[in-house]
N, C-alpha and C positions, 0 to 999 in steps of 0.2 A: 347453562354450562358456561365458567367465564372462558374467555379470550386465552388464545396464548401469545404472551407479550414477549416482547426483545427486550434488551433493554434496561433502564430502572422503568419498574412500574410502579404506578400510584392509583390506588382505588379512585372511581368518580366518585362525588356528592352523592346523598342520599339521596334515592325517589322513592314513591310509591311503586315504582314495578322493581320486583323481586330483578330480574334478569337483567337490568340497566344496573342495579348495586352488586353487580357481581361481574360488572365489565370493567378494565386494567385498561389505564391511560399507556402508549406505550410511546417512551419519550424516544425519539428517534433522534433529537438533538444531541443527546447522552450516547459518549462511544464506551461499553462493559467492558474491560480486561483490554484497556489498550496500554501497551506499556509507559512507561515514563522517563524518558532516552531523553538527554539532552548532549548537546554536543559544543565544546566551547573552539571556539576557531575565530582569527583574527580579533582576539579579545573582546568575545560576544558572545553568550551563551542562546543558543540555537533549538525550541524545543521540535520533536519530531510529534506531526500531525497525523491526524488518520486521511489514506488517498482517498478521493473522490471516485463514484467510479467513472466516472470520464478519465480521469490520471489513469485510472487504473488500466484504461482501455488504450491508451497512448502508449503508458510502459509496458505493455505485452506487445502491442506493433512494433516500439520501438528495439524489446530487445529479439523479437521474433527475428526483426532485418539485420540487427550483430551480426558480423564478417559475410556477409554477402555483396556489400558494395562494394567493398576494399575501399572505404573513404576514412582514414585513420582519424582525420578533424572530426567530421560529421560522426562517427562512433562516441569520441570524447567528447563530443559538446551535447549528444544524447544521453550520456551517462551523465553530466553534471547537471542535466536538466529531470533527471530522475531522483537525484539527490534535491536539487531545489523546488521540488513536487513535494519532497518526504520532510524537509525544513526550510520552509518556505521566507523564512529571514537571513534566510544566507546569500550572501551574494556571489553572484556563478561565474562574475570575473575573478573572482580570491580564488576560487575552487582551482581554477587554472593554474594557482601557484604554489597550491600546496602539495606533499610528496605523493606520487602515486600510488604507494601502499596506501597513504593515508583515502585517496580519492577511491580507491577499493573498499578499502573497510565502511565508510560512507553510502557505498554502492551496495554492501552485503545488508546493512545495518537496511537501509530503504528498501531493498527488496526483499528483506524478512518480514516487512510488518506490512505489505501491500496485497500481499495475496498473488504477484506473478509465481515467486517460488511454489508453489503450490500451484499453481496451474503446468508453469510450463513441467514439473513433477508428474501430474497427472497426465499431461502429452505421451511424456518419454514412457510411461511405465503403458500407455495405449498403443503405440506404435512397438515395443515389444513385443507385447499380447498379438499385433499382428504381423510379428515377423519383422518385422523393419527397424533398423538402425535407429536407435533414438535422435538422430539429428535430422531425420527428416519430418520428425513429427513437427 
């Protein structure tokens, strides 16, 4: 029975056992349907990478703690730091100068292809099921 792969697969070499030629290399180095966003900012085109999941695990703490400190700096320099996770050639003192619509749209753009909007989605729609206000999920 072969393997079920992620991924791009590529058959192994041939052997003598049936069951080894029917096992799928499964490139994990290769990211399938990631999109292809680039972003041009301070005349440098900027491409967006897929998160890690360690990122991944940082921008769910970090926007879990969003408006709980009341620390307006430390909010903004979490969001530019979720942006320079998502295009890792940008640099996060520019970000500070650029318009805050723009520093939003950068912030939607990185938390659509990280997989937080989808978690913290599947919080809020959990914490209705049990009753409770989706901001405290």
């Amino acid at each position: 029975m072969p393997r079920i792969a992620w991924g791009k697969s590529q058959p192994l070499g041939n052997t003598q056992d049936t069951m080894a030629s029917q096992t799928n290399l499964i490139d994990l180095d290769a990211v399938d349907n990631f999109p292809d966003v680039t972003v041009l900012l301070g005349g440098k085109e900027h491409k967006l990478v897929p998160v890690s999941v360690d990122d991944f695990v940082k921008n769910t703490k970090l926007l879990a703690a969003l408006g709980k400190g009341g620390d307006l700096e430390a909010e903004v320099k979490g969001l530019k730091e979720i942006i320079v996770r998502a295009f890792p050639t940008m640099d996060i003192e520019l970000l500070g100068k650029v318009p805050l619509v723009n520093l939003n749209k950068l912030v939607g753009v990185a938390q659509g292809h990280d997989g937080t909007n989808q978690v913290q989605g599947e919080a809020e729609a959990q914490a209705v099921a049990e009753g409770k206000p989706a901001a405290q999920a």
